[in-house]
C-alpha positions as CSV (number, residue, x, y, z in Angstrom):
1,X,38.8,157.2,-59.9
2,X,42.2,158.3,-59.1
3,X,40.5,161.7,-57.3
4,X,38.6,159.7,-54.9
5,X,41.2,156.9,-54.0
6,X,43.6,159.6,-53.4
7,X,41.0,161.6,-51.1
8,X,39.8,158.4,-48.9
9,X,43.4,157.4,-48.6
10,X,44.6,160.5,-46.9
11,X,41.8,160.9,-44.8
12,X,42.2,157.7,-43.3
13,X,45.8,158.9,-42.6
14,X,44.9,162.2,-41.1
15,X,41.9,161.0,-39.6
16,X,44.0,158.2,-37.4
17,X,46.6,160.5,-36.6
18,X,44.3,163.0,-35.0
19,X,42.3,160.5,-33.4
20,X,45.4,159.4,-31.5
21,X,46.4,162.8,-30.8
22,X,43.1,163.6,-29.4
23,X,42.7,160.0,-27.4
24,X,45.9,160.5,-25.9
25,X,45.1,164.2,-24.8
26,X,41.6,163.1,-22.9
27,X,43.5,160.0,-21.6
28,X,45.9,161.7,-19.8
29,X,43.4,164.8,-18.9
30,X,41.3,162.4,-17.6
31,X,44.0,160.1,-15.4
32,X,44.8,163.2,-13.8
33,X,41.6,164.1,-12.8
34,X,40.8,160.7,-11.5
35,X,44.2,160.1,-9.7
36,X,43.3,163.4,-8.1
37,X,40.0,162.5,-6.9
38,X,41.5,159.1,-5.9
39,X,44.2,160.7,-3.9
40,X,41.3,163.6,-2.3
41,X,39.4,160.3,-1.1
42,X,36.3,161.0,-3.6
43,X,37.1,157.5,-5.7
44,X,38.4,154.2,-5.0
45,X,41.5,154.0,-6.4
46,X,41.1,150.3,-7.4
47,X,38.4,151.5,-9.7
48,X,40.9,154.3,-11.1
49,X,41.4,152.3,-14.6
50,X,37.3,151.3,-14.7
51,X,36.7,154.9,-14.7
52,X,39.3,155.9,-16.8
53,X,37.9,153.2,-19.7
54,X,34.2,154.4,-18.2
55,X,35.5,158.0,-19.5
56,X,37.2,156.9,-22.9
57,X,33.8,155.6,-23.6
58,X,31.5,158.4,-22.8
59,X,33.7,161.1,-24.5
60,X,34.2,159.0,-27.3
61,X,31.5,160.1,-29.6
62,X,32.5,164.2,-29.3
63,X,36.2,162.8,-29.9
64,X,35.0,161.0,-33.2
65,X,33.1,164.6,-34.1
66,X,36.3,166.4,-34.0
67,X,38.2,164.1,-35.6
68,X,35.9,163.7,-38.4
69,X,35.7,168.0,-38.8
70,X,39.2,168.7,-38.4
71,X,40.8,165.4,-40.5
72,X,38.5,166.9,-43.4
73,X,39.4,170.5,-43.1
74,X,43.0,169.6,-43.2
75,X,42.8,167.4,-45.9
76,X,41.3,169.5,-48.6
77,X,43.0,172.9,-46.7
78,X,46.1,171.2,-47.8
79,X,45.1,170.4,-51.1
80,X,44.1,174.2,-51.7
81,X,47.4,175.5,-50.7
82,X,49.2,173.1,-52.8
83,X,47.1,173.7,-55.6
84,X,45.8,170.2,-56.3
85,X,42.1,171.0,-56.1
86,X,43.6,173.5,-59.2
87,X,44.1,169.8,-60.8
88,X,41.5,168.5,-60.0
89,X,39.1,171.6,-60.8
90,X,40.9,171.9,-64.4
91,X,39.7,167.9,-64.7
92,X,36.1,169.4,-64.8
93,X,35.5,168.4,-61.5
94,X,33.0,170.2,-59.3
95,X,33.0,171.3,-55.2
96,X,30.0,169.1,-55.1
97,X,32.0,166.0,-56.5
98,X,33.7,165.9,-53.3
99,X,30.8,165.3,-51.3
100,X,29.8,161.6,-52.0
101,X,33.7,160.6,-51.2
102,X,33.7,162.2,-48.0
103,X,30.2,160.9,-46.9
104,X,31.9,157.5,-48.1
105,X,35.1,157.9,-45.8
106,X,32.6,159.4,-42.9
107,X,29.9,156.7,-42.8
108,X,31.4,154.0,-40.2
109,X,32.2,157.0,-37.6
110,X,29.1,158.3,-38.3
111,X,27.5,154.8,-37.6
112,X,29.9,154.5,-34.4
113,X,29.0,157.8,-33.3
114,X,25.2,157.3,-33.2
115,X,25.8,154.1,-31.0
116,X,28.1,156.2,-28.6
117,X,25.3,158.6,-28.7
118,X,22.4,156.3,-28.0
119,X,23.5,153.6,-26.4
120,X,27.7,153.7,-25.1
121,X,27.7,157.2,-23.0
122,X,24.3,156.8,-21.3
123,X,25.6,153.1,-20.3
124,X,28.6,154.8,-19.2
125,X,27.5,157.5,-16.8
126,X,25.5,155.1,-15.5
127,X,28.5,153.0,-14.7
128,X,30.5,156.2,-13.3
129,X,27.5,156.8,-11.1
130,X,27.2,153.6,-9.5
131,X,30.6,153.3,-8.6
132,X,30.6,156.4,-7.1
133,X,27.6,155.6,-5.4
134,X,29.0,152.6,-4.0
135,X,32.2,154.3,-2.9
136,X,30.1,157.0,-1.2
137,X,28.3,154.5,0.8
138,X,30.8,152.2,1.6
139,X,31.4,151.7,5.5
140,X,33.9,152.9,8.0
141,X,35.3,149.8,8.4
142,X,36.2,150.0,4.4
143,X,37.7,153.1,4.5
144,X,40.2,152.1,7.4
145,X,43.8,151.8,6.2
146,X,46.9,151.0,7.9
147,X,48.8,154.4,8.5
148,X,46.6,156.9,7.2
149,X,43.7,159.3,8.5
150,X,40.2,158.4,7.0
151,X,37.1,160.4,7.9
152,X,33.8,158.8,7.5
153,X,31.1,158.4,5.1
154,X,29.3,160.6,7.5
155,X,31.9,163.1,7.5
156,X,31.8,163.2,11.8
157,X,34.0,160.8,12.5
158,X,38.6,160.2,12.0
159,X,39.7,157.3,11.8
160,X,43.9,156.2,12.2
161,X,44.8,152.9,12.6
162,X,48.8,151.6,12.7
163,X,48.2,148.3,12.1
164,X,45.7,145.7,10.5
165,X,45.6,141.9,11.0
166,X,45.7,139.7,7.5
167,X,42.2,139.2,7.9
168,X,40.9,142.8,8.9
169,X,39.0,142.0,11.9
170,X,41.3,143.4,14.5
171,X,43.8,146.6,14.8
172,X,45.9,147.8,17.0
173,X,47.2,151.3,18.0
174,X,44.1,153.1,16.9
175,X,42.9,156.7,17.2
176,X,39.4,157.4,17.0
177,X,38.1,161.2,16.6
178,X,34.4,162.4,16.3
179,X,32.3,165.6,17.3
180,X,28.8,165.3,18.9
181,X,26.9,168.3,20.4
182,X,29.7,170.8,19.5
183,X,32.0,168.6,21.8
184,X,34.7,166.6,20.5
185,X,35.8,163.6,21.7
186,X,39.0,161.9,21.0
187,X,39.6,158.0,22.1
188,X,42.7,156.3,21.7
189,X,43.9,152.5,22.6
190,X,46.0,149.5,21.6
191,X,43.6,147.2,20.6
192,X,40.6,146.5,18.9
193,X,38.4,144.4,16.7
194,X,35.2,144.1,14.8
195,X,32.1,142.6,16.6
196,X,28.7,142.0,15.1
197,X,25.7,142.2,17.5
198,X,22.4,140.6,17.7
199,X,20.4,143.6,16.0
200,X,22.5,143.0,13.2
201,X,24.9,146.3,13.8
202,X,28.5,146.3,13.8
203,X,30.7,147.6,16.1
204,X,34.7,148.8,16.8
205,X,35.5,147.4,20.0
206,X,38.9,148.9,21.4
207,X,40.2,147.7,24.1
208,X,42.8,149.5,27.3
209,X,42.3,152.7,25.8
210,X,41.1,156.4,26.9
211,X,38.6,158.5,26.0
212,X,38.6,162.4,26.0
213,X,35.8,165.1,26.1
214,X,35.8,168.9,25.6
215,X,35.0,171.9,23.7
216,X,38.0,173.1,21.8
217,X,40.1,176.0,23.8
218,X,38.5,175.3,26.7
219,X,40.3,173.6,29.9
220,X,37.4,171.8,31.5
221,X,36.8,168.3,29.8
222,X,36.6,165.0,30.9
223,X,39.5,161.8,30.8
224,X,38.0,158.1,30.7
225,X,39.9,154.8,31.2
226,X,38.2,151.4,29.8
227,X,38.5,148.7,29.1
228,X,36.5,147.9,26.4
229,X,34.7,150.9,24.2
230,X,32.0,150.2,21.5
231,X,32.2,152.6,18.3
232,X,29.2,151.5,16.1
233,X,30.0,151.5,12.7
234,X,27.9,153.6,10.3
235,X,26.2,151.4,8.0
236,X,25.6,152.1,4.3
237,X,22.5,152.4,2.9
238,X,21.3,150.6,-0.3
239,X,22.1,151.8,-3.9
240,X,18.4,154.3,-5.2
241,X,18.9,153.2,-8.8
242,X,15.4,154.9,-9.0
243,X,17.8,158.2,-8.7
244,X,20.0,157.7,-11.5
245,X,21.3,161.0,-12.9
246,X,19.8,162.1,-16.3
247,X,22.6,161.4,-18.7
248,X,22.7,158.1,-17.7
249,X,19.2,156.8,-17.8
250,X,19.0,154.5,-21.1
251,X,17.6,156.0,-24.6
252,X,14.9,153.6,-24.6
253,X,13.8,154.6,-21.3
254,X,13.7,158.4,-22.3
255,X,11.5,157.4,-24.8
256,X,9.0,155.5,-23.0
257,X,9.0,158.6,-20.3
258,X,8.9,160.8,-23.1
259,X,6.6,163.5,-21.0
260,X,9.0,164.1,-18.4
261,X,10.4,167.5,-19.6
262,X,14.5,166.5,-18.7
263,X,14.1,163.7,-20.6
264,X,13.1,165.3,-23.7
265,X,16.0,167.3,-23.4
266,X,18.4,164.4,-23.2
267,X,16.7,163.3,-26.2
268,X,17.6,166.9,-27.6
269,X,21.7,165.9,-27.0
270,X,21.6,162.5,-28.0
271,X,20.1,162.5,-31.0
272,X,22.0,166.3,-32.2
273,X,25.4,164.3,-31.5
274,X,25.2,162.4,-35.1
275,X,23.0,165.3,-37.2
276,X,26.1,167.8,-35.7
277,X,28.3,165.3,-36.5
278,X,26.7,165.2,-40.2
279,X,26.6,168.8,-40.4
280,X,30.0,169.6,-39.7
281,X,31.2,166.7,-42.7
282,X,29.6,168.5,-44.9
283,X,30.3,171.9,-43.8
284,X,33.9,171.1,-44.2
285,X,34.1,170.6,-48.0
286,X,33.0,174.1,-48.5
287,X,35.2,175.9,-45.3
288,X,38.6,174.5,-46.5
289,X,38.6,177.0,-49.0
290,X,42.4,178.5,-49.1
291,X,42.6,182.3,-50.0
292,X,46.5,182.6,-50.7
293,X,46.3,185.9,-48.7
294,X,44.9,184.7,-45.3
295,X,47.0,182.8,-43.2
296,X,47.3,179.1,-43.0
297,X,45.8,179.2,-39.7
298,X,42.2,181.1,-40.5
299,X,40.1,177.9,-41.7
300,X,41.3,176.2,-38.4
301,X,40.3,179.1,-35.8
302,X,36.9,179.2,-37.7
303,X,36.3,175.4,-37.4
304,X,37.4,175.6,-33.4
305,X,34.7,178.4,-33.8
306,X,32.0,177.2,-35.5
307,X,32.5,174.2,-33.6
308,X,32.2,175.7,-30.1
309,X,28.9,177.6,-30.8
310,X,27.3,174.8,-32.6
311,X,28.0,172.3,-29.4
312,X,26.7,175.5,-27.4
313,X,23.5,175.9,-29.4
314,X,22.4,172.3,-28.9
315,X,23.1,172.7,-25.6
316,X,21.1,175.7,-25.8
317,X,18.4,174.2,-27.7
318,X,18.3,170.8,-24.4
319,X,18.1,173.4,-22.1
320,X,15.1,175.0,-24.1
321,X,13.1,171.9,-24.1
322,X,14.4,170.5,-20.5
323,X,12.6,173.8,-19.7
324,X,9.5,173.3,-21.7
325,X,10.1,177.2,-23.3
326,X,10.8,174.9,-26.6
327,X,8.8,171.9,-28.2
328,X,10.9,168.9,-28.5
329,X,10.7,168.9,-32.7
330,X,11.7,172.0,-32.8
331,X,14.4,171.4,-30.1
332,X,15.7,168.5,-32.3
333,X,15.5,169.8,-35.8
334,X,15.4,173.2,-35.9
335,X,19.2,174.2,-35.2
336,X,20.5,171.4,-37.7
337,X,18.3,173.3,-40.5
338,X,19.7,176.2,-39.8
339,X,23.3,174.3,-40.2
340,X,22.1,172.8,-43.1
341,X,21.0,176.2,-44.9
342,X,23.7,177.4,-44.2
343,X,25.9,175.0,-45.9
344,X,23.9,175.4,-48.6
345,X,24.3,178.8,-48.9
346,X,28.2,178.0,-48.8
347,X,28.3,175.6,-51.6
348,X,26.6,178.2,-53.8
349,X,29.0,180.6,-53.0
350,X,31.8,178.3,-53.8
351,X,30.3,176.2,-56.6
352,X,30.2,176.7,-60.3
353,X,27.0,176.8,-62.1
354,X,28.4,174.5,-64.7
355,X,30.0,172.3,-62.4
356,X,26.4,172.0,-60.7
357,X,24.4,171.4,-63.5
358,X,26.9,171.6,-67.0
359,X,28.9,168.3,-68.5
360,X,32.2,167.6,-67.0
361,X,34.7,167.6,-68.7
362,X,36.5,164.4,-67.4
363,X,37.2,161.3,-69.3
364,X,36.5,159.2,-66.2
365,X,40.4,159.1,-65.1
366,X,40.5,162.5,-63.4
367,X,42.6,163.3,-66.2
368,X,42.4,166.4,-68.5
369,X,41.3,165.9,-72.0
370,X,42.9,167.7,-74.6
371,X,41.7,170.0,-76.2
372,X,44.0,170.4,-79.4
373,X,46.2,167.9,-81.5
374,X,46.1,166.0,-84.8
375,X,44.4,163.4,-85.8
């Protein structure tokens, strides 16, 4: 039919644009915040464009939501205030008849957003995590960089080097800052390098330098001259994947766990992303209604709206069941029933009883038929 090549055509349109618009909103909100915590010290900054991607792909499945609500709410708002659902009304056509053309168009993001759900954003946060991790527990001869103060994983202990050879095993010009028993100490030489000792620690060994002790704004402390001065380096320790945060423990795992009490509650989100998803599809056909006398903006604040306390109640409802104050089918299916009685109770209010249950009057075109005439 004309009707429903005409509907999936601009959909995909719209659909693409606010994907991009979208995309490139969270891809720069996200560099910023990354290049931030690169620049603070709290991420490697050669793992800046990992975690960007790492990002992309987490939020990818609440960015394929919204595009799917709002491409369909614009589409058919449009079409209202244009007065081509008029046409396509007058062709015998139904509220309902727009349903199995929209379902068509929102299948394949429905598909991708069930694998986002399941199986991309847990893989995700599980890669975030490790990386940062990994950069958490890296060691303090990592962190050292010509030129610039770096504090230890430990947080005790400044680091300043001026100079590092090709190879990183020695430095000159260093300063070395640390606090023990209140006291700080403060030791400062020329040169340096890295020495691994029998027991399998590593150690800074400056060389011609001085070493000062003292409690801050207070004139007795202590000078020392060496000649060469041991600073052990604070080893990592290994990577706990038994610790791996909630979100990003696989679905398969949550449900072979299923009687730890979090994890149901992960299983609450991750399988309400694609019925919200659903729910909001179908919600739209009925909420682009246009009333000529409300402004153009109204069906748009009401999606933003209905959108925010729908994401809010399923959080609500993962909460509820992390807590064991809700059981986990209820948890999963009882807020999309609501949604779906709901927008129920919306296509009644908008349908025709005819056009639910009465002949169209369509000759298969989308096209009028007349009604008068010779013959």
């Amino acid at each position: 039919m004309i009707f429903q090549r005409s509907l999936q055509r601009e959909l995909n349109y719209t659909a693409g644009a606010v994907f991009m618009v979208l995309i490139t909103v969270m891809l720069t909100t996200m560099m910023i915040r990354i290049l931030g915590f690169a620049a603070s010290g709290k991420a490697d900054p050669r793992d800046v464009l990992v975690l960007i991607g790492l990002a992309v792909i987490g939020y990818l499945a609440v960015i394929l939501i919204v595009t799917l609500f709002v491409s369909i709410l614009f589409v058919l708002t449009r079409w209202y205030r244009d007065s081509e659902m008029v046409v396509w009304f007058a062709s015998g056509l139904s509220i309902t008849n727009f349903v199995k053309p929209v379902l068509r168009f929102a299948t394949p993001y429905l598909a991708v957003i069930t694998f986002c759900a399941l199986v991309a954003w847990p893989w995700a946060n599980l890669q975030i995590a490790t990386l940062e991790a990994r950069f958490a527990q890296r060691d303090d001869v990592s962190m050292i960089s010509p030129g610039q103060f770096r504090e230890s994983a430990a947080s005790h202990r400044v680091f300043f080097v001026e100079t590092v050879s090709p190879d990183t095993t020695k430095v000159h010009n260093v300063f070395v800052s640390g606090t023990e028993n209140g006291k700080v100490n403060v030791v400062v030489s020329k040169d340096g390098h890295i020495e691994t000792a029998k027991d399998g620690n590593r150690y800074i060994v400056l060389e011609k330098g001085r070493r000062y002790d003292g409690v801050p704004g207070q004139p007795d402390y202590r000078v020392m001259e060496f000649e060469r001065y041991g600073v052990k380096i604070d080893n990592p320790t290994a990577v706990d994947t038994d610790n791996t945060p909630t979100k990003g423990v696989p679905t398969t795992r949550l449900f072979r766990e299923i009687q730890n009490p979090i994890f149901r509650g992960e299983i609450v989100w991750r399988i309400g992303l694609p019925l919200l998803a659903l729910s909001l599809v179908l919600l739209a056909v009925p909420l682009a209604y246009q009333n000529p006398r409300h402004g153009r903006t109204v069906n748009l604040v009401m999606a933003v709206l209905i959108y925010l306390g729908y994401t809010n109640l399923l959080s609500l409802s993962q909460a509820y069941v992390a807590q064991e104050r809700l059981p986990l089918a209820l948890g999963v299916w009882l807020l999309h029933a609501l949604a779906l009685g709901v927008i129920v109770l919306l296509y009644l209010r908008r349908v025709r009883f005819r056009g639910l249950f009465g002949r169209r009057r369509n000759n298969g075109t989308g096209g009028v038929r007349a009604s008068g005439g010779t013959r």
